[in-house]
DRENSEDREN-309841 format. One record per residue: residue in three letters; x, y negated, z negated of N, C-alpha, C in turn. Coordinates in steps of 0.02 Angstrom, whole numbers, plus 50000, padded with zeros to 5 digits. Each point is the difference from the previous one (the first is absolute). Layout:
DRENSEDREN-309841
ALAXYZXYZXYZ;...
end
This chain:
DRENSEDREN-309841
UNK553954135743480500434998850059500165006850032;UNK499725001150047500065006250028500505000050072;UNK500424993550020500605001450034500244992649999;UNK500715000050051500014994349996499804991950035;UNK499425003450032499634995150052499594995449930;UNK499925004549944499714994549954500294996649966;UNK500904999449999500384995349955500014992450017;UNK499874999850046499804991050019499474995649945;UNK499395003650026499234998749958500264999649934;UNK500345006349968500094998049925500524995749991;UNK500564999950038500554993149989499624993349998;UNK499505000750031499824991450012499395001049962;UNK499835003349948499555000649940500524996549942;UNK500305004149994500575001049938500444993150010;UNK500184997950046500654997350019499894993950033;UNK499554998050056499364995450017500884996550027;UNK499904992750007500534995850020500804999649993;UNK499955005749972500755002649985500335002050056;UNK500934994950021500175004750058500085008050013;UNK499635000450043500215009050021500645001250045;UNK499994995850048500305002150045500574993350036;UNK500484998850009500554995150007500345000850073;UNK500074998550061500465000650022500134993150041;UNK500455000250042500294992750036499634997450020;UNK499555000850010499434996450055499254998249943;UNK500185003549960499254999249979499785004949930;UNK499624997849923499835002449962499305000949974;UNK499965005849979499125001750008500095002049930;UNK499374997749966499665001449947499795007949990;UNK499665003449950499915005349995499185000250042;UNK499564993249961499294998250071500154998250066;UNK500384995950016500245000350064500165006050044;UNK500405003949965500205008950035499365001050029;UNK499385002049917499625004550009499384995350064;UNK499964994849998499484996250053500265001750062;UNK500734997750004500555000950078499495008550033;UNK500325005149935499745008050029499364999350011;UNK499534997449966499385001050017499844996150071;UNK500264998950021499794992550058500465007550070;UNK500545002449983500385006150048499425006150000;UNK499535000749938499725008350003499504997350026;UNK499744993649997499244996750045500175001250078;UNK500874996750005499895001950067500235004650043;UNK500265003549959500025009050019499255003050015;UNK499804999549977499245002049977499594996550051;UNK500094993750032499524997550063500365002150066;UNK500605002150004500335004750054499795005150016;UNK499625003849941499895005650016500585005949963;UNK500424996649950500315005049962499545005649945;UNK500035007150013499595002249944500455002849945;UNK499585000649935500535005449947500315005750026;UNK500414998249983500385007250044500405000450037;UNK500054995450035500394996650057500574998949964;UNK500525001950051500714994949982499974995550029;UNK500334996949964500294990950015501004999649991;UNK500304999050049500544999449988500454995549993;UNK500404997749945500394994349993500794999850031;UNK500274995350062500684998650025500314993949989;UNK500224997649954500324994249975500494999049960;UNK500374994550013500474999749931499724997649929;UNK500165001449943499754995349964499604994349977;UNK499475000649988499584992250007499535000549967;UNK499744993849975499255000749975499405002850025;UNK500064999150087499435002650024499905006549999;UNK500785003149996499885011649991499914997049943;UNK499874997749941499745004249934499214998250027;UNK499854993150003499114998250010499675007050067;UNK500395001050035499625004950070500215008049959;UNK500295002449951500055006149979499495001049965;UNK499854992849942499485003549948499374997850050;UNK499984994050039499305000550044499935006350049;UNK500235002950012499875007150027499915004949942;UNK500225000449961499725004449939499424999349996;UNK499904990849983499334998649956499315002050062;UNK500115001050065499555002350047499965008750017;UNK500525003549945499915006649995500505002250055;UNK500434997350048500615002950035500275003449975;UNK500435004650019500585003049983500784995050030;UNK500184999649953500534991850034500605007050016;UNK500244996650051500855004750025500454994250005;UNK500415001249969500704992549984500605002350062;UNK499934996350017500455001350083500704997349965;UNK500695004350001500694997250007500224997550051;UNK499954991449995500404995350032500465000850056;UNK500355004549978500625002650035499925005650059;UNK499395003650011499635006050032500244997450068;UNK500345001350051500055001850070499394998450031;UNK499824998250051499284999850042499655006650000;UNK500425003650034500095009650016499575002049923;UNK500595000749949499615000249937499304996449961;UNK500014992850021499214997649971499465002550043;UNK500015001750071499555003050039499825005149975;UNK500455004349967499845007449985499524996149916;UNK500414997449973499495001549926499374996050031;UNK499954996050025499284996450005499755005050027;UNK500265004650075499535005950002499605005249965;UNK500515000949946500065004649969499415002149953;UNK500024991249975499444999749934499344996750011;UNK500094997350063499334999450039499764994450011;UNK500694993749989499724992649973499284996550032;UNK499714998549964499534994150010499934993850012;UNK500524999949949500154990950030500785000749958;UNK500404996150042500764997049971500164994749984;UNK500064997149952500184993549979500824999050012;UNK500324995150044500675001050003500274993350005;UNK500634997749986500344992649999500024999050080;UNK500004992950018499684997650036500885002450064;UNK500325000449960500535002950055499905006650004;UNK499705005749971499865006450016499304999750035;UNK499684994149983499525003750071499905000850040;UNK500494996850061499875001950054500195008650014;UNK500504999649959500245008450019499605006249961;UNK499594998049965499175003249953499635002650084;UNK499804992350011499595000950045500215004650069;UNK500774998249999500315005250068499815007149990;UNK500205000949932499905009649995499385001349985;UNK499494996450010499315001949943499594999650059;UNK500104997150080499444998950049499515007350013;UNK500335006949967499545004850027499875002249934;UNK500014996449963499665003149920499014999050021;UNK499855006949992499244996249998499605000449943;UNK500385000649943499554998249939500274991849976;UNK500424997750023500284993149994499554995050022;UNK499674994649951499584993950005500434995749976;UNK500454997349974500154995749998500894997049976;UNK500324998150042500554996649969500224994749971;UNK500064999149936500154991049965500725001350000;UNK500044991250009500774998649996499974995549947;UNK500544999549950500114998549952500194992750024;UNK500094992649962500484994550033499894997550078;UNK499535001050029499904998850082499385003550046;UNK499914997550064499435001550043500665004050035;UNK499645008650045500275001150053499655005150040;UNK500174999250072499385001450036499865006350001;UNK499235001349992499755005449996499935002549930;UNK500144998549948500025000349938499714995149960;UNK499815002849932499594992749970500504998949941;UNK500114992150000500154995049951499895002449938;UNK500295001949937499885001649941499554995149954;UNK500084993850022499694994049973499115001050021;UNK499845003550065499244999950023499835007649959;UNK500335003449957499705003149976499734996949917;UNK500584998149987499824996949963499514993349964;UNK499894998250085499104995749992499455003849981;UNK500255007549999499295001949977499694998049944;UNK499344998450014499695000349911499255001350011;UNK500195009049967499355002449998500005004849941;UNK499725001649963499915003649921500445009050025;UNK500535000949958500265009150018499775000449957;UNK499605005350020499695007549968500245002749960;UNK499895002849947500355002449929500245008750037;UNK500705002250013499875004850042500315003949954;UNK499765006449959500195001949974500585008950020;UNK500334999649972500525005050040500015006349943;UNK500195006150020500155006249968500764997249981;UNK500115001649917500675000349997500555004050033;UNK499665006350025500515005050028499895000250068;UNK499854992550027499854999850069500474998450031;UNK500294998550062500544994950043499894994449970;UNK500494999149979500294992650007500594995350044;UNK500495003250009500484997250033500435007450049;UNK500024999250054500525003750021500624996450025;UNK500475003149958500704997050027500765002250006;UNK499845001550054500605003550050500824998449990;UNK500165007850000500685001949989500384996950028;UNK500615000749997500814993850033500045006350084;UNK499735006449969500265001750084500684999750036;UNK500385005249914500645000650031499965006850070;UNK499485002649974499995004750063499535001250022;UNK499825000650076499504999550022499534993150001;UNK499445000450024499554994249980499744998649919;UNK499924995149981499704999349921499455004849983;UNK499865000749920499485005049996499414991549971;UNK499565003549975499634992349977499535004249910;UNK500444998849948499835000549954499304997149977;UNK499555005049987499304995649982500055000649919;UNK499604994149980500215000049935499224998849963;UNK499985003049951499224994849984499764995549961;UNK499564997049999499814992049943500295005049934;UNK499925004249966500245002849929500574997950010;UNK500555002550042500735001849995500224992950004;UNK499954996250055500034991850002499954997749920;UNK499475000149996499824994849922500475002049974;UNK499845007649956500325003049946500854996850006;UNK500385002350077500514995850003500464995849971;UNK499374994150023500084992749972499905000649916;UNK499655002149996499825000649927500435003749938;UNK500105004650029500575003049975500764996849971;UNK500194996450072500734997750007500094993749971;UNK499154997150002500044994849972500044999149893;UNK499865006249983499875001449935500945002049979;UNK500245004950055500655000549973500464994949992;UNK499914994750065500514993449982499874994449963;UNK499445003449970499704992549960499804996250028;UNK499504998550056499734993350024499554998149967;UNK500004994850006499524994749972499904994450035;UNK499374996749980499754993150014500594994149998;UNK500425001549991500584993549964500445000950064;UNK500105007750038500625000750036499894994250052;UNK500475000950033499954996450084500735003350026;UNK499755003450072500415007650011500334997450071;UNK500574997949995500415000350091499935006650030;UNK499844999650067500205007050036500064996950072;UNK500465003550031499995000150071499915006250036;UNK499705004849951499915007550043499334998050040;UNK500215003750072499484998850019499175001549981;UNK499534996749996499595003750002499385005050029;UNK500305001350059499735008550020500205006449950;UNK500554998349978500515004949966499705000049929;UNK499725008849993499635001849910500414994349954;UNK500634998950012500444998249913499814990650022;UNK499944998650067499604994049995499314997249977;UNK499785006350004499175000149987499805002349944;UNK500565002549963499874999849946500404993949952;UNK500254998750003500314991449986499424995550016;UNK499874997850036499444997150007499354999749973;UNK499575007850016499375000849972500105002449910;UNK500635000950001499875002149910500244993349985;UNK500234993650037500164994249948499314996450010;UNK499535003050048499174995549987499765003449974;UNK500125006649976499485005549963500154997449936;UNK500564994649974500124998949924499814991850001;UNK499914997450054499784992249987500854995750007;UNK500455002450034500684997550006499994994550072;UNK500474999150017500024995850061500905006350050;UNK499584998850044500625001650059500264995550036;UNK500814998649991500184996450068500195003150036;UNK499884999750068500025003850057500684997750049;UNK500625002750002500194998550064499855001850070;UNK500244996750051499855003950061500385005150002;UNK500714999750031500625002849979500334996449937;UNK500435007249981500704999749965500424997950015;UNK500164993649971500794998950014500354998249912;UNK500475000149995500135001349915500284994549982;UNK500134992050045500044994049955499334996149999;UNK499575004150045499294996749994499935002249936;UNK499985007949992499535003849948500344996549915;UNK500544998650005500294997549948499834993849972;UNK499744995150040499824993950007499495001949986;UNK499405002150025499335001149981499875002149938;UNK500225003549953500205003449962500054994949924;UNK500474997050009500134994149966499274992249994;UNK499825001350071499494992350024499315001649967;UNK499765009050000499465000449997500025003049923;UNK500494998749962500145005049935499775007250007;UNK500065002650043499805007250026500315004049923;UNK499375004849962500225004549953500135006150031;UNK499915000950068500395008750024500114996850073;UNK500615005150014499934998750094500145008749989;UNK499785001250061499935007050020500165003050071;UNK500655004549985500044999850092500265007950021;UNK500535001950041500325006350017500804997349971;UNK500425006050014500714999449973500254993350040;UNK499855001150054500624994550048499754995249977;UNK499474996249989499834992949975500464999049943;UNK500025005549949500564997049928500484998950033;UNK500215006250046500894998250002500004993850065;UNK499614997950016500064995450056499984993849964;UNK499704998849919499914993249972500634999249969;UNK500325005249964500544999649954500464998350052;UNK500025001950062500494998150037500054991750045;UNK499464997049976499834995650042500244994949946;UNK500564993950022500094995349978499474996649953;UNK499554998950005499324995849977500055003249923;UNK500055007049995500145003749942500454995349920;UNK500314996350045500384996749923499554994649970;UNK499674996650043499594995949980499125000449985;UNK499915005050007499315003249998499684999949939;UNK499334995949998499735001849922499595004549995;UNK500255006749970499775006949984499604999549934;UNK500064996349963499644999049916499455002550012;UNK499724999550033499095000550000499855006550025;UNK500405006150027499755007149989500285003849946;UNK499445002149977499635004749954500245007350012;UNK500065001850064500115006750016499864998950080;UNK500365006850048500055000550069499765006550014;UNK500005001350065499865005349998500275003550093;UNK500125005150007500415003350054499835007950025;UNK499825001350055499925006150021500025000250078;UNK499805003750043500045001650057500795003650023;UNK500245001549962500745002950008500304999149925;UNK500505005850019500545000049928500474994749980;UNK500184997449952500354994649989500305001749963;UNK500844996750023500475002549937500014995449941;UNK500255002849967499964999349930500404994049978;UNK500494998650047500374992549989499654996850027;UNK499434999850057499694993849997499604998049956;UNK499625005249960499504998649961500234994649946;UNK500805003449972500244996349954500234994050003;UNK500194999150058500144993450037499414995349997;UNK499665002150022499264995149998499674998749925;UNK500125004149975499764998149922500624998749966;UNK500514999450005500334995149976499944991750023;UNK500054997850073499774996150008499214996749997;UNK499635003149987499264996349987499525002549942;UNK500625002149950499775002549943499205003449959;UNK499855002950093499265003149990500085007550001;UNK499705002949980500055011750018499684997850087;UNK500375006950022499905000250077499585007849975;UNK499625000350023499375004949986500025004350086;UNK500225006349985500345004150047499185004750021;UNK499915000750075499235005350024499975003950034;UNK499755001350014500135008350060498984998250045;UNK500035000750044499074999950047500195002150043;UNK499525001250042500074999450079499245000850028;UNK500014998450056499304999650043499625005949968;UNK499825005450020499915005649983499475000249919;UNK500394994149945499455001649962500024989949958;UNK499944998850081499724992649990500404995749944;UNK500245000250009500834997649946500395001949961;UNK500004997549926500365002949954499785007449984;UNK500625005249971499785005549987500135002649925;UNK500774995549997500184998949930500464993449985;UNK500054998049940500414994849990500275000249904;UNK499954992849988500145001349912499594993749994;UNK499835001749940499474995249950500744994949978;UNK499744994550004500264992749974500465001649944;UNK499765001249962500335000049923500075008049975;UNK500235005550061500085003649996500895000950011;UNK500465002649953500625000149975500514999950109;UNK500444996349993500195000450080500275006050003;UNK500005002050053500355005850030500204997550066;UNK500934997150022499884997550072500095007750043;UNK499624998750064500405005150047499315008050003;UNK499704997349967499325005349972499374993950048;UNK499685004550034499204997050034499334999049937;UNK500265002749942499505000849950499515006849999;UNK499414998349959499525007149984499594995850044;UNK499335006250018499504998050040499764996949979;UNK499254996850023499744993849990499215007749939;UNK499764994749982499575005049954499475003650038;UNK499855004049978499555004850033500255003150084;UNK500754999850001500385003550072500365003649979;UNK499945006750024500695004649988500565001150043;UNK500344999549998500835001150006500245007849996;UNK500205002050043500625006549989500405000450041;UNK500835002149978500605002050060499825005950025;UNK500035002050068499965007650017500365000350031;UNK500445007849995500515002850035499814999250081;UNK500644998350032499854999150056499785005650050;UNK500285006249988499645004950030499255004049983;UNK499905000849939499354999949972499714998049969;UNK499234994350004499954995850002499375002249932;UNK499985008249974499724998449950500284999449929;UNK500815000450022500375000649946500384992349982;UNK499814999749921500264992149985500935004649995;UNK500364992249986500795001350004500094998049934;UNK500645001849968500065000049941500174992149996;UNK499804998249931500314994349977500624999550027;UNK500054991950047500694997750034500385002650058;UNK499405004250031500335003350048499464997450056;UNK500365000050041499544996150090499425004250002;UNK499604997050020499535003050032499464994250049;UNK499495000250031499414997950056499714995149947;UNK499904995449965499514994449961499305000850043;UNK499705003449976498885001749995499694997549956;UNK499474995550033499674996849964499165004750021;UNK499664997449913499115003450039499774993349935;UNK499264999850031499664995649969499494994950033;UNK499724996049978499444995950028500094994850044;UNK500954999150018500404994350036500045003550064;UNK500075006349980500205003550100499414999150047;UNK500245001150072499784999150042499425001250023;UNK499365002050025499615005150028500365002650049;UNK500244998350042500425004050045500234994450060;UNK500305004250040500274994950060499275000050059;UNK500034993450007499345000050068499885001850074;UNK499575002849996499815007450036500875004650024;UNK500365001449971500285005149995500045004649926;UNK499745004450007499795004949950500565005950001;UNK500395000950049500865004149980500494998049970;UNK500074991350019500454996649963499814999349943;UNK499205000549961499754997049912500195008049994;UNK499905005750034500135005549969500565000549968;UNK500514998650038500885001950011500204994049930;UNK499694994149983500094996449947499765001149938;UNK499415002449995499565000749956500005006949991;UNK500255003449938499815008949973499155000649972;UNK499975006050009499355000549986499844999149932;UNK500214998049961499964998549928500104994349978;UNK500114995550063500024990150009500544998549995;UNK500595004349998500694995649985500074997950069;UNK500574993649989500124996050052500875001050008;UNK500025002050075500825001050010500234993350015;UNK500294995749969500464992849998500714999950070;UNK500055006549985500594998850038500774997749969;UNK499784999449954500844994749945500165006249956;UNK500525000549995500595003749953500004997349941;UNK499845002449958499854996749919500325006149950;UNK500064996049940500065003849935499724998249951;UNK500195004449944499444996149943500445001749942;UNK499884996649940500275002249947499405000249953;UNK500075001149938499835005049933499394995349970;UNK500094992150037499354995949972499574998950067;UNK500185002350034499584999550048500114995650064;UNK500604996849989500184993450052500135002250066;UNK499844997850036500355003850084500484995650031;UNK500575001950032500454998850016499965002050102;UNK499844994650029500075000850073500854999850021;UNK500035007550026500765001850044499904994750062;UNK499735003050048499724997850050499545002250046;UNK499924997850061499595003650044500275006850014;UNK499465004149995500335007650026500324998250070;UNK499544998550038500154998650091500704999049996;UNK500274990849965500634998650000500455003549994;UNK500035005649957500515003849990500435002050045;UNK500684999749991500395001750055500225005349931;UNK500145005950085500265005149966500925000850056;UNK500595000249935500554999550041500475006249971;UNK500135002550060500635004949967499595007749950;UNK499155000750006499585001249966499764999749943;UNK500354993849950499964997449967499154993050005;UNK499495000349962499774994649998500224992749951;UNK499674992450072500294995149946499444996750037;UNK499814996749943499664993649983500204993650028;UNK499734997550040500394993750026499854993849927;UNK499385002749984500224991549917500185002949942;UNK500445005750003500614999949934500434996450044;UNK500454999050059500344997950026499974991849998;UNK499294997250026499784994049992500104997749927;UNK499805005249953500064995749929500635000749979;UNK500495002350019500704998650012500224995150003;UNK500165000050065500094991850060499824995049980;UNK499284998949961499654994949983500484998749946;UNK500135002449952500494997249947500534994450024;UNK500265002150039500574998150025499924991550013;UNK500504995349980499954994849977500134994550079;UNK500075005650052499984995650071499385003050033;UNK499625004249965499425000850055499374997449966;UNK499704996450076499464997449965499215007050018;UNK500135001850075499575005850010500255004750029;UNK499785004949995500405006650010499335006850018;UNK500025000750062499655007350018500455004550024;UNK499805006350004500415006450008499545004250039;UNK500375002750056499535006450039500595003250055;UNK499475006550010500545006150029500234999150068;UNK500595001250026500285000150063500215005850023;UNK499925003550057500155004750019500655001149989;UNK500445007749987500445001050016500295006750008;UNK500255002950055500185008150024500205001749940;UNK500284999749950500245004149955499525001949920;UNK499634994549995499874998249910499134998650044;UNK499725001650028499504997950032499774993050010;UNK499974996649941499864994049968500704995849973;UNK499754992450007500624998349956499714994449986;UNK500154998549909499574992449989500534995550020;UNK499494996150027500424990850023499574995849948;UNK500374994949985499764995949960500114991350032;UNK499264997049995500164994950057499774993849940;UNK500504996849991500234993849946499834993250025;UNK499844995449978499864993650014500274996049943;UNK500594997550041500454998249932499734994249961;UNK500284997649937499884993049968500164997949998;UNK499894991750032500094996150019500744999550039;UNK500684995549980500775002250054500395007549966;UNK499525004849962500595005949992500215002750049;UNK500595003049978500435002350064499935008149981;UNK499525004149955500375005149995499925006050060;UNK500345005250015500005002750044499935007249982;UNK499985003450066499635007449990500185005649958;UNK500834998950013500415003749953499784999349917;UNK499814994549982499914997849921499565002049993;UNK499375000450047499525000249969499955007649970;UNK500305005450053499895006550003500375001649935;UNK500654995149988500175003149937499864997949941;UNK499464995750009499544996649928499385008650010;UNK499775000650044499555005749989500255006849980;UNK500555002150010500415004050011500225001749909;UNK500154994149953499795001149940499305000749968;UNK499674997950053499455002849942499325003050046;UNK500295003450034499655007950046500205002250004;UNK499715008749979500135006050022500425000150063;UNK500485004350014500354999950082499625000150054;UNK499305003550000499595002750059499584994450015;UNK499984993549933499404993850010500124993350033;UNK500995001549986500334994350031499764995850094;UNK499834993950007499854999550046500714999450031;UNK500095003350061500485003250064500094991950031;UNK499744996350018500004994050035499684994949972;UNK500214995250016499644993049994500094995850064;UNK499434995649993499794998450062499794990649959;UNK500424992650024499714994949974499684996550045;UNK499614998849959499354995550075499624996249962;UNK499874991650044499704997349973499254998949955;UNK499535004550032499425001149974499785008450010;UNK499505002949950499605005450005499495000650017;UNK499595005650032499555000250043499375002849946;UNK499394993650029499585000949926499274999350037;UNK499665003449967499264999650000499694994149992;UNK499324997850014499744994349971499925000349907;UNK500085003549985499944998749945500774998449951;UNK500595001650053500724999749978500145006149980;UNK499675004349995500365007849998500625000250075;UNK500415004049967500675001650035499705005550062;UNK499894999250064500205005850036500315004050021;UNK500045006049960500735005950014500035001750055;UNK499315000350034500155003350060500294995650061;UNK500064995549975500274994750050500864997150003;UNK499915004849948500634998149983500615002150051;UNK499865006650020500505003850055500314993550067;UNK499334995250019500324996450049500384994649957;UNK500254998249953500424996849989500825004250005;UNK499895005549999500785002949992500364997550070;UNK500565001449974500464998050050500855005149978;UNK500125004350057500295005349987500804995349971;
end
């Protein structure tokens, strides 16, 4: 198996009529998947798609992005996973960017595919997922194809997927990644949490997103079944959970604290996971415990990001808990803290430093910009993360937070999720983000913006003096700010930077 365009073929060797794949509309076998892709790379391939080519995916959730990702693999594409959520302005630029060939998109994104794509001239073809729309082809007429794909064999250290940054600044970069780093991935993450043939895995991360794609392709790389939501909502996910005896669900922080908070929670049958699992942001430490008290499974804590195609580190199953720790790397990846000003010097045990990763998961670089893979990549392969980490004496790493986030106040630095894993304790909040506000004196000042639970009444004053025992003076958040919801990514990551337009002086 030399990437993961070949995990289909062997699922439906190994696994043959076994469900693979589950969602509302419709369940596919592990032969079903792999026929569906072959019938997408036939008709990639009579379009005029060649190896090499990107193919780009815009959709929510569905059976048809998993069948059109691995059928563009299995025709030798380079697949680019488009975020749902991308601005017009923004999907114009990445489809420019990476050169699409053809876009596969939900039948409500295509017309606006086709708006930004009319002067693409390497572009042959647009499918719409669920529907006909004009000027674009029907996902269903690709799928009449039936003509024999070509055994196309790929370099492991070739393109495989490029997939583009959140683009807090500037335009996105577009991480290329290759068939090695993909597989290994899956393969990897799938060995630390124990999957197996027996699991059957809830997720609602999307899947454009590495920690979706790796949920997915490592629960067919073990012969498991996925149920797929479209979206998250947390008395669905609870319900599903229970209906489908799901042995893992797998998501970001806000999904826990959004289920524990959700009525449906008292009545929920949790029996049937085995273990969970959580990353894309820091999570405090009372939710973890919260959630494994109620569904009496380990919440299995990770650290990835685009950059080196998912997971980077996590903890082995039956490896002793540590909450509040991202775990050791995955095998064969190295890990080191480096001082933030010089970046060839590690930091002592427990002291902050830059989290660098090197190994066979990182990137080749960002596509066609070669200053930005410089400025990421040292000449000796380490990878700058960007996250504030520590480590202790066995090796575990501990994510502070984003360097970026950091507000610096009074010239003091603070962490906006020591603050969050604060707040989160607190027995009236159900979510809780924190970020900097200007101010003439202290430069910065943390606000902390609460979404209370369910009728609590508590108020700003309390909260500051619930933090106020247990932070340093300089970490205390200055304000609080309550509001009904937080501002989140498609994948439910918290947006800090969005946070500023909620204040209110």
């Amino acid at each position: 198996m030399d990437g993961p365009g070949d995990i289909l073929r062997a699922g439906a060797t190994r696994f043959g009529d076994k469900a693979a794949l589950v969602t509302a509309k419709r369940t596919l076998t592990y032969r079903e998947l792999d026929a569906l892709s072959d019938r997408v790379a036939a008709g990639l391939i009579q379009r005029g798609v060649l190896p090499g080519e990107t193919v780009s995916l815009y959709s929510q959730n569905r059976w048809e992005w998993v069948v059109a990702y691995h059928g563009a693999l299995k025709c030798g594409a380079v697949v680019n996973p488009v975020n749902v959520m991308l601005t017009p302005e923004e999907l114009a630029f990445v489809l420019r960017d990476c050169g699409a060939t053809a876009v596969f998109a939900g039948v409500d994104q295509a017309a606006q595919v086709l708006e930004v794509t009319r002067d693409l001239p390497a572009l042959r073809v647009v499918a719409a997922f669920g529907g006909a729309v004009e000027g674009g082809t029907a996902f269903d007429e690709l799928l009449a194809a039936d003509c024999p794909v070509p055994e196309i064999v790929v370099e492991p250290a070739a393109a495989c997927t490029i997939g583009y940054t959140s683009g807090t600044t500037g335009y996105p970069k577009g991480a290329v990644q290759s068939h090695r780093a993909v597989l290994l991935n899956c393969a990897l993450t799938a060995t630390m949490h124990g999957r197996s043939e027996h699991d059957t895995v809830l997720t609602a991360l999307p899947a454009p997103h590495v920690y979706g794609n790796v949920v997915i392709n490592g629960t067919f790389l073990t012969g498991g079944t996925v149920v797929l939501m479209e979206r998250f909502a947390p008395a669905s996910a609870l319900r599903l959970i229970g209906e489908h005896r799901a042995t893992l669900f797998e998501g970001v922080p806000a999904m826990y604290a959004m289920m524990l908070a959700d009525p449906a929670i008292e009545s929920a049958d949790l029996s049937c996971l085995t273990r969970c699992t959580v990353g894309g942001q820091t999570i405090p430490v009372s939710t973890i415990e919260h959630w494994q008290e109620r569904s009496g499974a380990p919440l299995i804590e990770l650290w990835g990001m685009t950059e080196i195609s998912g997971l980077g580190t996590t903890h082995a199953l039956h490896s002793p808990a540590l909450p509040g720790s991202v775990g050791v790397s995955l095998p064969g990846v190295e890990v080191r803290v480096a001082d933030l000003d010089d970046v060839t010097r590690d930091v002592p045990l427990g002291e902050t430093g830059e989290l660098m990763v090197r190994g066979p998961i990182v990137m080749i670089g960002y596509h066609g910009n070669p200053e930005a893979t410089a400025e990421a990549i040292e000449p000796d392969g380490w990878l700058h993360t960007g996250d504030v980490a520590t480590v202790d004496a066995t090796g575990h790493l501990f994510v502070v937070d984003r360097r970026k986030d950091m507000i610096i106040t009074g010239g003091y630095n603070v962490y906006p999720a020591e603050i969050e894993r604060v707040l989160a304790a607190h027995p009236a909040v159900a979510m809780v983000a924190v970020g900097g506000v200007a101010d003439p004196i202290k430069g910065e000042l943390a606000c902390a913006y609460v979404v209370r639970t369910g009728d609590a009444s508590v108020d700003e004053a309390e909260l500051i003096a619930y933090a106020s025992e247990r932070l340093a003076a300089y970490k205390r958040p200055r304000l609080v700010r309550f509001v009904e919801t937080l501002p989140a990514t498609s994948t439910g990551k918290i947006m800090r930077r969005e946070l500023v337009k909620l204040f209110r002086p």
